[in-house]
C-alpha positions as CSV (number, residue, x, y, z in Angstrom):
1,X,191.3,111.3,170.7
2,X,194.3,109.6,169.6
3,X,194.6,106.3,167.7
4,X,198.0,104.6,168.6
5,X,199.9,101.3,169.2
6,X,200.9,100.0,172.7
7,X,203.9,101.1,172.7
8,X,203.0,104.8,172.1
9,X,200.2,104.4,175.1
10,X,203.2,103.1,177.3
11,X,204.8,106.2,176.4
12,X,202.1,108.5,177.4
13,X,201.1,106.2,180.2
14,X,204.6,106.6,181.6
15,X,204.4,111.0,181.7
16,X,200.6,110.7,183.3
17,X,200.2,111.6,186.9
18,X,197.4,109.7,189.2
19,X,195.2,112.4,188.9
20,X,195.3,112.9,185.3
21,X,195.3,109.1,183.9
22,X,195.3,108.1,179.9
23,X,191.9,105.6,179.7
24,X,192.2,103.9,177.1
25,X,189.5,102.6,174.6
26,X,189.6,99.8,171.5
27,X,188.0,100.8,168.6
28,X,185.2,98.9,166.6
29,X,188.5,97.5,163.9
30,X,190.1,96.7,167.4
31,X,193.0,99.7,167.5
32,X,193.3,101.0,170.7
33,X,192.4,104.9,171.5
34,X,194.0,106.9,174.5
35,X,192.9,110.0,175.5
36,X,192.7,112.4,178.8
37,X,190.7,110.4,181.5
38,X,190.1,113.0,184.1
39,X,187.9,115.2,181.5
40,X,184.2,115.3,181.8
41,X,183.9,113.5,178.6
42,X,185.9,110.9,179.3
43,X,184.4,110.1,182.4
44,X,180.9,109.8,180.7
45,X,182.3,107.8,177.9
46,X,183.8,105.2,180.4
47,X,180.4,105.1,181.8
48,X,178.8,104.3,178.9
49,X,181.1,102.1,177.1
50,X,180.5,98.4,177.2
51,X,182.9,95.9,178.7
52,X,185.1,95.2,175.7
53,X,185.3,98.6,174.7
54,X,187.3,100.1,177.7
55,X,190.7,99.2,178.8
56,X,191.2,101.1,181.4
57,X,192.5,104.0,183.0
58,X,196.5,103.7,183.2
59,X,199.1,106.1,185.5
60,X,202.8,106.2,185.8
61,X,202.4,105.2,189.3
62,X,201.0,101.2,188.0
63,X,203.2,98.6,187.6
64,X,204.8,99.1,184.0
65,X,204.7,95.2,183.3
66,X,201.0,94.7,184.5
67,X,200.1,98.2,181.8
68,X,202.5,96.5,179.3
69,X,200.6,93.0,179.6
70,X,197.1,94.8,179.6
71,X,198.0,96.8,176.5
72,X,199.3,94.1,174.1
73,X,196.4,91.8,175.3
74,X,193.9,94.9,174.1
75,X,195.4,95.2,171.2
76,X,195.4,91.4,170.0
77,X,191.9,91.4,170.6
C-alpha cells in the first residue's frame, strides 16, 4: 500500500506492464492509494470496494492523457 499524488501514480503507471497493472484506490480523506493489481488481494479488494472507492486499474500500454485526466479527477474528489 502506498499513499501518493498523481503524479507519482503516473510514474509507476508508466513502468507497469498489462499483466501486472497499479489499481488504484481513494482513501476515506480522499488521497489516492496504488498498489499491485494482479495480487490475490488486490483482486478481492476491487471486488469489494464500492464505486467511489476504486479508480481503476492503470498500464503503460493506456493512453497517458486519458490515466492523466482519470488521476487528477480522483484526486479532486
Amino acid at each position: 500500500m502506498a499513499i501518493m499524488d498523481y503524479k507519482q501514480i503516473i510514474d509507476r503507471v508508466q513502468a507497469a506492464s498489462p499483466e501486472s497493472p497499479i489499481a488504484v484506490f481513494r482513501t476515506p480523506d480522499h488521497k489516492l492509494e496504488a498498489v499491485f493489481g494482479a495480487t490475490v488481494e488486490a483482486r478481492k479488494r476491487i471486488e469489494r470496494a464500492k464505486r467511489r472507492e476504486f479508480v481503476g486499474l492503470f498500464h503503460n500500454q493506456m493512453p497517458g492523457e486519458k490515466v492523466t485526466e482519470t488521476l487528477m479527477r480522483a484526486s479532486w474528489y
